[in-house]
C-alpha positions in Angstrom: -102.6 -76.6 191.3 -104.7 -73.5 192.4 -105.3 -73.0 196.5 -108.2 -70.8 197.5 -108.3 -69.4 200.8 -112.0 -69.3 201.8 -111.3 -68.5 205.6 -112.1 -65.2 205.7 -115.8 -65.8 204.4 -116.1 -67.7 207.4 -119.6 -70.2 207.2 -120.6 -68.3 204.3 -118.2 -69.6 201.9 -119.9 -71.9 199.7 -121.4 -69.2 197.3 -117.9 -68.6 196.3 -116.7 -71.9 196.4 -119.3 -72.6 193.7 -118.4 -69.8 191.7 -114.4 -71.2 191.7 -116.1 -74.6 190.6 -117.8 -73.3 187.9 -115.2 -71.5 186.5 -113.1 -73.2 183.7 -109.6 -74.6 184.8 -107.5 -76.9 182.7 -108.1 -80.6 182.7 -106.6 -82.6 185.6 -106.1 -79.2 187.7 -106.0 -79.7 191.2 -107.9 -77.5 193.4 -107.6 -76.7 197.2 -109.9 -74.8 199.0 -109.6 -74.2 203.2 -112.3 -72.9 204.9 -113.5 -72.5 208.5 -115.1 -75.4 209.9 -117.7 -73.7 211.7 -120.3 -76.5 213.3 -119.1 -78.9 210.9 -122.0 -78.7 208.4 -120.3 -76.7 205.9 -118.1 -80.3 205.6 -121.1 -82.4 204.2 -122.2 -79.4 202.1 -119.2 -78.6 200.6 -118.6 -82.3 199.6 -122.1 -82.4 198.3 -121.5 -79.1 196.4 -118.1 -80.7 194.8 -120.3 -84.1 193.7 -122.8 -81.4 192.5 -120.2 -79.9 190.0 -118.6 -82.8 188.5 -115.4 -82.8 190.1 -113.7 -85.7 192.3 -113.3 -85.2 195.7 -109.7 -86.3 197.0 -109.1 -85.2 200.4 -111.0 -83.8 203.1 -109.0 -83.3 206.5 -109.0 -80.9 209.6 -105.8 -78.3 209.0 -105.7 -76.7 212.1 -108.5 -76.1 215.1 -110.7 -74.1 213.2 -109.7 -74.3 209.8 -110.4 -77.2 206.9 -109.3 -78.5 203.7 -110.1 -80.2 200.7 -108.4 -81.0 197.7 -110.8 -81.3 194.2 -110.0 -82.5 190.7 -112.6 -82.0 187.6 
């Protein structure tokens, strides 16, 4: 299980987010990734952009106020 702390990119984190996708990670890993929520759009797109690279979505929740996460598996 990897976490990836994307908060301080703050609505601009999808570029890396991709980049951590495309990277190679052992079958079965689980990733988490928490970003800032922002107007909410970067919660569609990020869903969109984990369908995009092949992995499974498995949870997508509010952490705090401002913050979200979501939990991916290849």
């Amino acid at each position: 299980m990897k976490r990836y702390d994307l908060r301080h990119l703050k609505t601009d984190f999808l570029g890396r987010m991709k980049e951590i996708l495309k990277e190679t990670h052992a079958d079965n890993e689980t990733l988490i990734f928490i970003f800032e929520i922002g107007d909410f759009s970067g919660i569609q797109s990020s869903a969109d952009l984990v369908k995009e690279c092949e992995y499974e979505l498995y949870n997508s929740l509010k952490f705090n106020e401002v913050d979200w996460t979501i939990v991916v598996k290849k």
